[in-house]
DRENDO-1510 file (C-alpha; in Angstrom, 1 decimal, always signed):
<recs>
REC; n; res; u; v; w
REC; 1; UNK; -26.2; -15.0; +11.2 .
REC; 2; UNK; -27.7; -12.3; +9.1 .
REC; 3; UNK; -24.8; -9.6; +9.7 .
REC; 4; UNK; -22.3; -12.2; +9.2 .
REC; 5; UNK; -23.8; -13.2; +5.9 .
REC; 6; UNK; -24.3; -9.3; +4.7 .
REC; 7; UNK; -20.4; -9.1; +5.9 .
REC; 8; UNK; -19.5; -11.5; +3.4 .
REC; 9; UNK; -21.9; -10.4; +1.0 .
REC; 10; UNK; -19.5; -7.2; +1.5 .
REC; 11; UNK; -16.4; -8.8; +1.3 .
REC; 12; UNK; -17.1; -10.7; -1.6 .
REC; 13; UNK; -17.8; -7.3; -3.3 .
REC; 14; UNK; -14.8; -5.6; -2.1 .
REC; 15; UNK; -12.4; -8.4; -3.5 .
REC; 16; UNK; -13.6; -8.1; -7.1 .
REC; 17; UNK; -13.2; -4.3; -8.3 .
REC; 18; UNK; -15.6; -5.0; -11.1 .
REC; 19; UNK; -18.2; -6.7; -9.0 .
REC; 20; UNK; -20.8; -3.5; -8.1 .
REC; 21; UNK; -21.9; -2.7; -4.8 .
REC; 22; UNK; -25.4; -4.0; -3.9 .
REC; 23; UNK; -28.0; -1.1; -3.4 .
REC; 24; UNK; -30.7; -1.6; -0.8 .
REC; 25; UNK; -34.1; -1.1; -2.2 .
REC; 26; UNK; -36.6; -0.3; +0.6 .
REC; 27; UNK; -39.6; -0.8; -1.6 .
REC; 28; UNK; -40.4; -3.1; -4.3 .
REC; 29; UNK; -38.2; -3.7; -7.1 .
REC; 30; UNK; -40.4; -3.0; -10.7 .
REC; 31; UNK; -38.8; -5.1; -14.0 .
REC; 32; UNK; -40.3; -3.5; -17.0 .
REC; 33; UNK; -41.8; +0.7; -17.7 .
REC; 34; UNK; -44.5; -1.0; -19.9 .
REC; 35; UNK; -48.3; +0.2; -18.9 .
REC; 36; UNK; -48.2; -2.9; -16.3 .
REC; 37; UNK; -44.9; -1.5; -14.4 .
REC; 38; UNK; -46.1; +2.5; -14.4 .
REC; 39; UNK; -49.7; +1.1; -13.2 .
REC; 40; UNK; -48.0; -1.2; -10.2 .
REC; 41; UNK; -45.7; +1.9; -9.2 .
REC; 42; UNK; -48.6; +4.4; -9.2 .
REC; 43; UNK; -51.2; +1.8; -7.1 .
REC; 44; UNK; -47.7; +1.1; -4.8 .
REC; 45; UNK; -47.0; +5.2; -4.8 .
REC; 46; UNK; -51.0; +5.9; -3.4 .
REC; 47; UNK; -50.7; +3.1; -0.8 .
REC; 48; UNK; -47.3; +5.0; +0.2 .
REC; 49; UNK; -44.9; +2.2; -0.5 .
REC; 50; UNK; -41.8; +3.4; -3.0 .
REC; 51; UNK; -40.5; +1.6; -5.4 .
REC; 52; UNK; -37.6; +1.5; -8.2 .
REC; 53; UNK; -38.5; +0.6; -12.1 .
REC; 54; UNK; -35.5; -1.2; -14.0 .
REC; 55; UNK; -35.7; -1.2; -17.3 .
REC; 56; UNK; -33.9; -2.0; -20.6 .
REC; 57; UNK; -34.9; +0.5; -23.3 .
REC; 58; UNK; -34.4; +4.2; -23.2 .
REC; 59; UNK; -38.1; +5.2; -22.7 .
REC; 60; UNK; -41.3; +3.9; -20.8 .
REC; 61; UNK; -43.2; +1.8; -23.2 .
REC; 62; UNK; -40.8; +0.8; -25.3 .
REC; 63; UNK; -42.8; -1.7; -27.2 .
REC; 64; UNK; -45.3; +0.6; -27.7 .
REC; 65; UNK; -42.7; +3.7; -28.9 .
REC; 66; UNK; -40.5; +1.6; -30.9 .
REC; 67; UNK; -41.3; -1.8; -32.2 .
REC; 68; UNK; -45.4; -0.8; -32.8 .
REC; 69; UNK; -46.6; +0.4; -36.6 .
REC; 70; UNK; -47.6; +3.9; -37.2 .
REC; 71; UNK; -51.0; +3.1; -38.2 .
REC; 72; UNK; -51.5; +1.1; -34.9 .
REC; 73; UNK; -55.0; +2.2; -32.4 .
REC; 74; UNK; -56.1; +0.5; -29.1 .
REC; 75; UNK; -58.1; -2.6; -30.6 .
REC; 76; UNK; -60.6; -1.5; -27.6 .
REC; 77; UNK; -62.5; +1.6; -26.4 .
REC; 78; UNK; -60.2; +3.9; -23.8 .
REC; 79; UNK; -62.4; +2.7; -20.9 .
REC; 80; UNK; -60.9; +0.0; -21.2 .
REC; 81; UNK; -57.3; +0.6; -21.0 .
REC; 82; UNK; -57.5; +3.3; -18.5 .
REC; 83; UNK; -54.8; +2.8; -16.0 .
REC; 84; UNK; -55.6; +3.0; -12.4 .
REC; 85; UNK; -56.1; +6.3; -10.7 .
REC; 86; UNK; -56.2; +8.2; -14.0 .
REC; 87; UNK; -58.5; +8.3; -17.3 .
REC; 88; UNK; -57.9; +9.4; -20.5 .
REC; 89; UNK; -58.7; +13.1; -21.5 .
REC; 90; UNK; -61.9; +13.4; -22.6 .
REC; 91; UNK; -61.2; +14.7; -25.6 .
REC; 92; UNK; -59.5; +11.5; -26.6 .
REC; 93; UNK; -61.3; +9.6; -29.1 .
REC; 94; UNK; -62.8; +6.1; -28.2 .
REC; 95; UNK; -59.6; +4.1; -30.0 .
REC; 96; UNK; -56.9; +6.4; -29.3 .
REC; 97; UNK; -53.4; +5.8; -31.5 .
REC; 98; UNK; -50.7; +5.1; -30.8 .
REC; 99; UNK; -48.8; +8.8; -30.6 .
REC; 100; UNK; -52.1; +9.7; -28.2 .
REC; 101; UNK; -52.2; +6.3; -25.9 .
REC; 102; UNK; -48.2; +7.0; -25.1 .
REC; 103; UNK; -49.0; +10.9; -24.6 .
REC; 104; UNK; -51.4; +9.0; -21.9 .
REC; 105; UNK; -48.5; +7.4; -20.4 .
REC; 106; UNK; -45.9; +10.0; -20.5 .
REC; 107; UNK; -48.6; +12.0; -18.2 .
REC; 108; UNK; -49.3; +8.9; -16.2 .
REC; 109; UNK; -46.0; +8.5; -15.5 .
REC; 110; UNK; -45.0; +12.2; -14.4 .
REC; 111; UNK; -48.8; +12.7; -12.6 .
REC; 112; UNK; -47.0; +9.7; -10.2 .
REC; 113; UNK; -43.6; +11.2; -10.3 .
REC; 114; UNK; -42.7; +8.0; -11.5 .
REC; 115; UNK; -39.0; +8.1; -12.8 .
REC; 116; UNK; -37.7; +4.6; -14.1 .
REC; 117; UNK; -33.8; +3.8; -14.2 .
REC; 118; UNK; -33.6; +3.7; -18.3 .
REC; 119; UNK; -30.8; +1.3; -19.5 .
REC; 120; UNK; -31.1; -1.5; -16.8 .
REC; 121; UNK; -31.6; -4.7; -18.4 .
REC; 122; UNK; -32.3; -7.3; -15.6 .
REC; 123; UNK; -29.6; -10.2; -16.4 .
REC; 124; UNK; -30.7; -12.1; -13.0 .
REC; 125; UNK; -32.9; -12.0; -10.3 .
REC; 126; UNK; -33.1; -14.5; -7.7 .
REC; 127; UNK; -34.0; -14.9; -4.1 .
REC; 128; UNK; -31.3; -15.7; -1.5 .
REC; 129; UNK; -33.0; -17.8; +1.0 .
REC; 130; UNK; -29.8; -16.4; +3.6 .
REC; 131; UNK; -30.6; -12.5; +3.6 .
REC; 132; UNK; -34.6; -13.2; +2.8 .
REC; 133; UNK; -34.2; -10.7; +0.1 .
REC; 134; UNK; -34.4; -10.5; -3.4 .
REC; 135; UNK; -31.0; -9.9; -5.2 .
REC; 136; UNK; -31.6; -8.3; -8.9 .
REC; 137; UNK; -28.4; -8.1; -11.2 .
REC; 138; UNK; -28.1; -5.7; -14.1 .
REC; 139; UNK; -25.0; -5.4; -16.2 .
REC; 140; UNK; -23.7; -2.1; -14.2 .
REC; 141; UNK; -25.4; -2.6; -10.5 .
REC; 142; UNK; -27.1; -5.1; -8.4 .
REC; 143; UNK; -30.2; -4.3; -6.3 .
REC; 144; UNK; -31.1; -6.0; -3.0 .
REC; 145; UNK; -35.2; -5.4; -2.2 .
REC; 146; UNK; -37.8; -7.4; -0.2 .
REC; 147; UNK; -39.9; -7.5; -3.1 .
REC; 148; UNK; -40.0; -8.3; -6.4 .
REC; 149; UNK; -42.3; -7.4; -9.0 .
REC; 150; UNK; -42.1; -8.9; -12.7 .
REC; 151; UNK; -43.6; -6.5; -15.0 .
REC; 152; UNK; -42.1; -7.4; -18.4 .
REC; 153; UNK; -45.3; -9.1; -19.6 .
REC; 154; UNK; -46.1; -11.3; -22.4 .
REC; 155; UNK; -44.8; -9.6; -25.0 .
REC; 156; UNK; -41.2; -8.9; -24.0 .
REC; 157; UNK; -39.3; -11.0; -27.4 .
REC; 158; UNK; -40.5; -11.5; -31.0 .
REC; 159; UNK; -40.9; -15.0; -31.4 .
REC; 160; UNK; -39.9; -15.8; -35.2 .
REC; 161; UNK; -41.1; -19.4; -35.9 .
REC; 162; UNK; -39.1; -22.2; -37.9 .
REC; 163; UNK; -39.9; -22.3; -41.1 .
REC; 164; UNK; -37.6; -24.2; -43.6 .
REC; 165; UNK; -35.8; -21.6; -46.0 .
REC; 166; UNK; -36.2; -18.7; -44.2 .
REC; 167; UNK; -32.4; -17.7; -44.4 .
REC; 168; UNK; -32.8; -18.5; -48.2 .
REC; 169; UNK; -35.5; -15.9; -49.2 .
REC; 170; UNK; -33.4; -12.8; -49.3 .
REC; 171; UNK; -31.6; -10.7; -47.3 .
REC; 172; UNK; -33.4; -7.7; -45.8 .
REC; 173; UNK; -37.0; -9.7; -47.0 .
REC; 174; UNK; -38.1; -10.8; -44.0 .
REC; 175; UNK; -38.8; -8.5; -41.2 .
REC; 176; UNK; -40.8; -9.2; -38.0 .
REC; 177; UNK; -43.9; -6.9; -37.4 .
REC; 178; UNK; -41.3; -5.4; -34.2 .
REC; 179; UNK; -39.6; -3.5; -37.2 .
REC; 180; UNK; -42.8; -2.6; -39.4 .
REC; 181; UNK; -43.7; +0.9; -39.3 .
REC; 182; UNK; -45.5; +1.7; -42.5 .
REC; 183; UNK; -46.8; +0.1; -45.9 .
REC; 184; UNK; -45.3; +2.8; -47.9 .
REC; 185; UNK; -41.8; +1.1; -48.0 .
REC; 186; UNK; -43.8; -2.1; -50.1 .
REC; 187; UNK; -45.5; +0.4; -52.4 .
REC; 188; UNK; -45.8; -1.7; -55.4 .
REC; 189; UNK; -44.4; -5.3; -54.3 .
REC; 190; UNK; -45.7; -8.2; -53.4 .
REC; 191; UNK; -46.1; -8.7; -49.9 .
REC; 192; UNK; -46.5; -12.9; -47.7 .
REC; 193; UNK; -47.6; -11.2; -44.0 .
REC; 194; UNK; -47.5; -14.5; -41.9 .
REC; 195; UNK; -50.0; -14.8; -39.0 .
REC; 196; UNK; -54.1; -13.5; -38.7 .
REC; 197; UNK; -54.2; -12.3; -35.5 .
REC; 198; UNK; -55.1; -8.5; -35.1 .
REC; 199; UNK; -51.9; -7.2; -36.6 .
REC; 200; UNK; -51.2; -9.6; -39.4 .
REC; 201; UNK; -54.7; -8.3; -40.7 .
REC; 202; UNK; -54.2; -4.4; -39.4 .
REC; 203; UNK; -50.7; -4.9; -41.6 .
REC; 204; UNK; -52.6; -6.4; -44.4 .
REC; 205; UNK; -54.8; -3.2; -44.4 .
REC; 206; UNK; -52.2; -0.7; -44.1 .
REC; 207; UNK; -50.3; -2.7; -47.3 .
REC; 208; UNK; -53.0; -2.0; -49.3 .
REC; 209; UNK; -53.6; +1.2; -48.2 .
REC; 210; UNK; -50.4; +2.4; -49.2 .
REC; 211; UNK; -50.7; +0.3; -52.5 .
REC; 212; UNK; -48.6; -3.0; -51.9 .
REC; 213; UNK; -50.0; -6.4; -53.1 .
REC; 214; UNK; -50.6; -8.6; -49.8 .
REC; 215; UNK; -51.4; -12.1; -49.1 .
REC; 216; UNK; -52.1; -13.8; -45.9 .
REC; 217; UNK; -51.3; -16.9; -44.6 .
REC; 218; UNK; -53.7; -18.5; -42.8 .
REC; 219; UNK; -52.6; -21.6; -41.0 .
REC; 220; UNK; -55.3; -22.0; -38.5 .
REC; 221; UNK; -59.1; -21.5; -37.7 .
REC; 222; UNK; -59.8; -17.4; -36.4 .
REC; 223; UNK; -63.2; -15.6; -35.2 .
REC; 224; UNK; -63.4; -12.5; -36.9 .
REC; 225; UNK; -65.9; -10.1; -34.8 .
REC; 226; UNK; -66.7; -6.1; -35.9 .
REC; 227; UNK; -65.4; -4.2; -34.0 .
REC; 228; UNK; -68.9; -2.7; -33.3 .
REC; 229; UNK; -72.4; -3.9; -32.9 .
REC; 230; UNK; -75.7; -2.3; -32.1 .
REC; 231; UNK; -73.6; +0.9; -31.7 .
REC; 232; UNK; -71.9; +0.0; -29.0 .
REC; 233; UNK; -68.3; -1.7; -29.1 .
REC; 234; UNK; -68.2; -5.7; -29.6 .
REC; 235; UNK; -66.4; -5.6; -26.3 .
REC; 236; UNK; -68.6; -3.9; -24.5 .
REC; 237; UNK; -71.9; -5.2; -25.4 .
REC; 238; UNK; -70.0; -9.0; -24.7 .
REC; 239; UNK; -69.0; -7.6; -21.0 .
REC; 240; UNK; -72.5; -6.3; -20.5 .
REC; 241; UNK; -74.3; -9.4; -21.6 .
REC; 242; UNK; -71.9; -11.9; -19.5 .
REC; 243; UNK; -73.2; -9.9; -16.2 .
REC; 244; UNK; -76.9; -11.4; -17.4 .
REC; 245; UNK; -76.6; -14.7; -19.8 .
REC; 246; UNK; -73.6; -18.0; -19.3 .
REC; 247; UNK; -70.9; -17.5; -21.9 .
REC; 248; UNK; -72.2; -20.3; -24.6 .
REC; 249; UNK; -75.3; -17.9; -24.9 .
REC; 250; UNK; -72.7; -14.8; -25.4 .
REC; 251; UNK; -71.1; -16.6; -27.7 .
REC; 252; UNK; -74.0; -18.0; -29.8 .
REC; 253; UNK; -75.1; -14.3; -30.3 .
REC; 254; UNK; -71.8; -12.8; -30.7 .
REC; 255; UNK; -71.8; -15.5; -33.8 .
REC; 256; UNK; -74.6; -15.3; -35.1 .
REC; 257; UNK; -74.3; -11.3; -35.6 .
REC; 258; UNK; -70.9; -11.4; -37.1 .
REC; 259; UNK; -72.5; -13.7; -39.5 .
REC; 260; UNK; -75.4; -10.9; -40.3 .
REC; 261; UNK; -73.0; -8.6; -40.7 .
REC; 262; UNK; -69.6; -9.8; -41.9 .
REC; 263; UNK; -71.1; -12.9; -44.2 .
REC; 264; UNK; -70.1; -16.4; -44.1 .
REC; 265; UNK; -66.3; -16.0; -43.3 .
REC; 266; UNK; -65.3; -19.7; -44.5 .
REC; 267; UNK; -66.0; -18.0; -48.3 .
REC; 268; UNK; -62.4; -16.7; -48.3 .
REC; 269; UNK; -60.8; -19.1; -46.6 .
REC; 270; UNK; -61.0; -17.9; -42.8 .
REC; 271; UNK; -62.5; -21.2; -40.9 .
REC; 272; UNK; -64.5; -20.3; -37.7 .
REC; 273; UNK; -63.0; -22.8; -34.3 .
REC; 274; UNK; -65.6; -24.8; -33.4 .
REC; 275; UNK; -65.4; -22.8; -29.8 .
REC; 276; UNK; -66.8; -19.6; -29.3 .
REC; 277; UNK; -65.0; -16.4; -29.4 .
REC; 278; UNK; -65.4; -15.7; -25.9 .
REC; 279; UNK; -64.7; -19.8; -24.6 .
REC; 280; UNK; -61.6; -19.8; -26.4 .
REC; 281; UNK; -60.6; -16.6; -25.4 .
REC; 282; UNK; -60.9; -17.6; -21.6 .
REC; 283; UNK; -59.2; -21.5; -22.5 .
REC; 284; UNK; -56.3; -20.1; -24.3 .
REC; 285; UNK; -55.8; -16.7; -24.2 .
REC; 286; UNK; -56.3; -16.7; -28.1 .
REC; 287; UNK; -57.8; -13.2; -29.0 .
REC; 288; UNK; -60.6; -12.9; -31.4 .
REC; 289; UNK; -60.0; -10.2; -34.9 .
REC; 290; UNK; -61.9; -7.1; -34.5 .
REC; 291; UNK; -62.4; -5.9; -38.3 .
REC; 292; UNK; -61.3; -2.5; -39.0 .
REC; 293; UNK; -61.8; -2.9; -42.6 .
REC; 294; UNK; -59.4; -5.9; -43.5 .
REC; 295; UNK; -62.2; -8.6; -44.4 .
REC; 296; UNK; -63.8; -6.0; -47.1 .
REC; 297; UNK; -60.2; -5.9; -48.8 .
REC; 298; UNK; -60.4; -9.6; -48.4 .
REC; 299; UNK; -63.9; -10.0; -49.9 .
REC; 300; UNK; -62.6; -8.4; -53.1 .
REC; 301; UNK; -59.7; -9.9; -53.9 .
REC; 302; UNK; -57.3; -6.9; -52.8 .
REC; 303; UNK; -55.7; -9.2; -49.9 .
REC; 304; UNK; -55.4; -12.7; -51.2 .
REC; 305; UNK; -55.6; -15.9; -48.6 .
REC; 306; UNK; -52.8; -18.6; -48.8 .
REC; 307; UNK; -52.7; -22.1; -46.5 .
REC; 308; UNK; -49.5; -22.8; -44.2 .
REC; 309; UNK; -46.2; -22.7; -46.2 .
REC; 310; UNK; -44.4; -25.7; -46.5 .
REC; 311; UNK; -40.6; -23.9; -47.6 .
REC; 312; UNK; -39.4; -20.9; -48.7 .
REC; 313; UNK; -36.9; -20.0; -51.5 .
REC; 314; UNK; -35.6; -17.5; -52.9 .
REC; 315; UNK; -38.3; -14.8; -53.3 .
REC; 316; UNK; -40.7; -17.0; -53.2 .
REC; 317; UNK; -43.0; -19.2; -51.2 .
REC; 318; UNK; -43.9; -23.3; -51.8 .
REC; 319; UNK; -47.4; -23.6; -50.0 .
REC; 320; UNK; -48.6; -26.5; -48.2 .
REC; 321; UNK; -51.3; -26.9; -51.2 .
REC; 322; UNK; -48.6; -27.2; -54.0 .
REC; 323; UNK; -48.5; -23.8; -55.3 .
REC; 324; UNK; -45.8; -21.3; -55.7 .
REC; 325; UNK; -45.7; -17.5; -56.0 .
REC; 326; UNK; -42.9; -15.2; -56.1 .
REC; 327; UNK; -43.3; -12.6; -53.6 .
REC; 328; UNK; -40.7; -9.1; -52.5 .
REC; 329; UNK; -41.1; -9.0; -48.9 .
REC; 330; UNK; -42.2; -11.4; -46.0 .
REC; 331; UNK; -43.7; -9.9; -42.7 .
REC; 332; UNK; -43.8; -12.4; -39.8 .
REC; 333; UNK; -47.3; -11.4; -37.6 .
REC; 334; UNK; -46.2; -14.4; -35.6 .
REC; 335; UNK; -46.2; -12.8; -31.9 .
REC; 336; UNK; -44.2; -12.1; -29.1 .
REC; 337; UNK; -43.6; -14.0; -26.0 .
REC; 338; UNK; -42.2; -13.7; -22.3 .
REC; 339; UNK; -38.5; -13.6; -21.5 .
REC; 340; UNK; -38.5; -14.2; -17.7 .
REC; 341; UNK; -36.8; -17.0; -17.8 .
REC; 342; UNK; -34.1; -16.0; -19.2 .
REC; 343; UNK; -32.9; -14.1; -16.1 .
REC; 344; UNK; -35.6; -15.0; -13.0 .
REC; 345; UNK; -33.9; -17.8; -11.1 .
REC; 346; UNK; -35.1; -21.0; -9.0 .
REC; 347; UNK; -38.8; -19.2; -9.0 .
REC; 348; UNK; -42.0; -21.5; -8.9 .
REC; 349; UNK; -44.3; -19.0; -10.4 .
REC; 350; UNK; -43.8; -18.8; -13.8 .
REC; 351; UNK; -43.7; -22.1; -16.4 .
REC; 352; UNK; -39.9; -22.6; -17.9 .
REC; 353; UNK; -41.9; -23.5; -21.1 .
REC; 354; UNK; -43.8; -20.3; -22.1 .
REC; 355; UNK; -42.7; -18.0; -18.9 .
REC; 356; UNK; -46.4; -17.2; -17.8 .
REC; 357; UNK; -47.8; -17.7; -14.1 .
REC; 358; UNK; -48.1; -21.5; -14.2 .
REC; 359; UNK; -51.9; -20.2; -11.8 .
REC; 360; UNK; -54.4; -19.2; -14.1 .
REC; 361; UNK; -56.3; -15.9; -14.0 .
REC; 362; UNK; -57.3; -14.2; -11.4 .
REC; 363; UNK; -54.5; -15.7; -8.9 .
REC; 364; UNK; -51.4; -15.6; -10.9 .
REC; 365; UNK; -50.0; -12.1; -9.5 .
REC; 366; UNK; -48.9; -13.7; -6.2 .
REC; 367; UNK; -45.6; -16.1; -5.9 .
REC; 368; UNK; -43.3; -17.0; -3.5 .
REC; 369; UNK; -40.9; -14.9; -1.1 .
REC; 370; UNK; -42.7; -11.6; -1.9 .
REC; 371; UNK; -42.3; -12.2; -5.7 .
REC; 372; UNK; -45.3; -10.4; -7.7 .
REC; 373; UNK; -46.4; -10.7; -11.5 .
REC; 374; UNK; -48.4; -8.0; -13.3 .
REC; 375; UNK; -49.7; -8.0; -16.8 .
REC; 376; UNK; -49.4; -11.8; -17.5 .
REC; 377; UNK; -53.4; -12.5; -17.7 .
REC; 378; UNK; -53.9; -12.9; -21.1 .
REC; 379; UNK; -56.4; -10.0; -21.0 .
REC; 380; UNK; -54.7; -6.4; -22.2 .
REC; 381; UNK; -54.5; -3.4; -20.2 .
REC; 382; UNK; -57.5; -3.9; -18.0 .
REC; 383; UNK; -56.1; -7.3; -16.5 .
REC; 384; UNK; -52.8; -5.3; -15.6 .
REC; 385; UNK; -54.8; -2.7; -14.0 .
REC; 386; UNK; -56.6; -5.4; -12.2 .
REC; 387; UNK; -53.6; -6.9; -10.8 .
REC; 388; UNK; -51.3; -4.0; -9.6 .
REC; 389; UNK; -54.4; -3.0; -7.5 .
REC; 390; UNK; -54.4; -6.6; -5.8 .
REC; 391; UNK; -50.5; -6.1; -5.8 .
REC; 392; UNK; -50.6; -3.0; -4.1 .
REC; 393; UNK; -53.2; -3.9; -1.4 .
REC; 394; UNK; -51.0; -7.5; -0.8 .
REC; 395; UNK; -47.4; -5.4; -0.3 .
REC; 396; UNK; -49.1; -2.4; +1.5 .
REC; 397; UNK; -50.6; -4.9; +4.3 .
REC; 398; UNK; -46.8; -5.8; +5.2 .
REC; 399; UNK; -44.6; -2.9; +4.2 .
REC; 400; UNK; -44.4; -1.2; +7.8 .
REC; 401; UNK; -44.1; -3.9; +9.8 .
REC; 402; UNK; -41.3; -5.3; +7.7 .
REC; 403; UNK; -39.8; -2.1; +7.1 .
REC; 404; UNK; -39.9; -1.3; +11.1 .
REC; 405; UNK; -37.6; -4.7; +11.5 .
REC; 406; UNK; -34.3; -3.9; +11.9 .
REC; 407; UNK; -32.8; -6.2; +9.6 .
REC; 408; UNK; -34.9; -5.1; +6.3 .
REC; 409; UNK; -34.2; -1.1; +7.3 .
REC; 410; UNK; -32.7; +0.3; +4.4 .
REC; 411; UNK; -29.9; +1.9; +6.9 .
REC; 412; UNK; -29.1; -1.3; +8.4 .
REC; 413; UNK; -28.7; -3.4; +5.1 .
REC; 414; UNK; -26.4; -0.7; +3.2 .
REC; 415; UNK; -24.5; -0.6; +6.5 .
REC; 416; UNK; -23.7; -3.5; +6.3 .
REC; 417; UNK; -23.6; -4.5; +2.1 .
</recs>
């Protein structure tokens, strides 16, 4: 049944001269050079199981190298965005930038000999329940593997949200933080950044820093933390403290000392969620702001606080408070989100909706059919290193038995593809 079906498969190849020729993968199949794809190929590569990286862009960390800011620095200290099997130099500060933490990369990657196929955007990937195999389709090949590993994250598309009058602002006004490098474009304009998270207020920052006039919308309740307490880091001293005390207690503390040393943030309009930092965190994924030096530009009246906008008009914004002010540019801090659906297939892993693991943390890196996730836990580098370790244990404990079977040799498949 098999070599008749791989004869088709064959056949069906040769009688379209534009259809490619399926490659047989004997290891995994990697979708995505982010950190989460170079740390599931080096944990694979130490086990001794190969694999083959597809990706889109031109370079390994794309987001990273092309759609980040310049000003941009790991939001936490390098221990805890180490990759597996390899620290940082220690020369490295504790929040390397952004030109250092992709110098850490590049040298992961070639410490690995870890050599993605640039180019390759996935367009489909699905498992054909007749050859047991995985069948991965790019625009100029198609790959054939026994397992599958979806490394493209959570933070794969900008997600641009609805807001009425967008189109009627002004060309070239509105740009997505994706295409923001540097406040020195907005010297002297007025500038709406849309979204509080970490890099609406980092953007905030740089704008004034480079002497732009920005204002914030705040649509929603945030927990603003400093980045350090006590001399150690805020995320740190949280991890060290959940190993003793239950997370209500972390939290309660965590609060109470951002009050004693940030102030009352409700003042200037930033409303606290009524759950902690660290409950809402592990609920929804929702990361709290580590201050850098935004809330003191907030405090005096250098970054201005707006409510939710209700439309948008030509250079200028209607607020969902009545007013209206005239404003040059409008950045759009509104996220990123997952793509897989838009080219995995028939898979029961990941939600249609949002396209994470529809299992919560710490079990959704396993699916179906040898299909793998890394990098979708909601918690940064040190959940992806956490689950291309499991990852590379789960595919190591199979990968010579299956490979020793005749019909998922690598010969015997291209023999007969």
């Amino acid at each position: 049944m098999e070599i008749h079906y791989l004869k088709q498969m064959e056949a069906n190849s040769s009688s379209s001269p534009t259809a490619p020729r399926p490659r047989v993968i004997a290891g995994p199949v990697i979708v995505g050079a982010g950190p989460s794809g170079l740390a599931a190929a080096a944990c694979l590569k130490q086990r001794g199981v190969p694999s083959l990286i597809l990706e889109r862009s031109n370079c390994i960390a794309s987001l990273w190298q092309l759609k980040t800011y310049d000003r941009l620095k790991l939001h936490l200290p390098k221990q805890f965005c180490e990759l597996p099997l390899m620290p940082f130099l220690p020369h490295f500060p504790t929040y390397p930038d952004k030109r250092q933490f992709v110098q850490y990369l590049e040298a992961y990657a070639e410490r690995f000999g870890i050599r993605p196929a640039f180019g390759e955007a996935v367009e489909r990937a699905e498992y054909d329940e007749k050859l047991e195999m995985w069948r991965v389709k790019t625009a100029g090949a198609e790959y054939v593997c026994r397992w599958l590993i979806v490394a493209t994250g959570e933070n794969a598309e900008a997600v641009v949200p609805e807001m009425e009058g967008l189109r009627e602002f002004g060309a070239g006004g509105v740009v997505h933080t994706s295409g923001y490098k540097s406040g020195d474009v907005y010297e002297g304009k007025r500038v709406l950044v849309v979204g509080c998270g970490n890099s609406g207020m980092e953007v905030c920052l740089d704008l004034c820093n480079h002497n732009a006039s920005p204002s914030l919308v705040v649509r929603d309740t945030v927990h603003i933390l400093p980045r350090e307490m006590l001399g150690r880091s805020t995320f740190w001293l949280s991890m060290w403290l959940l190993k003793w005390l239950p997370i209500n207690i972390v939290d309660r503390f965590l609060l109470i000392s951002s009050w004693l040393l940030l102030g009352d943030t409700s003042r200037y309009g930033l409303h606290r969620p009524k759950v902690g930092p660290l409950e809402l965190k592990s609920r929804s994924g929702k990361t709290p702001v580590l201050d850098v030096g935004t809330l003191d530009k907030i405090k005096s009246g250098d970054i201005k606080i707006r409510p939710g906008i209700k439309r948008l008009r030509y250079k200028s914004a209607e607020f969902v408070d009545g007013r209206v002010e005239t404003y040059d540019a409008i950045i759009l801090a509104t996220c990123y989100k997952s793509n897989v659906p838009c080219w995995l297939k028939k898979s029961e892993m990941f939600c249609e909706k949002d396209g994470l693991p529809k299992r919560p943390f710490p079990n959704c890196w396993k699916g179906e059919y040898g299909l793998y996730a890394v990098g979708f836990t909601k918690r940064g580098l040190l959940g992806a290193s956490i689950d291309a370790k499991n990852i590379a244990a789960d595919i190591e404990g199979s990968w010579k038995e299956t490979i020793s079977q005749s019909k998922y040799s690598p010969s015997f498949m291209q023999k007969h593809l």
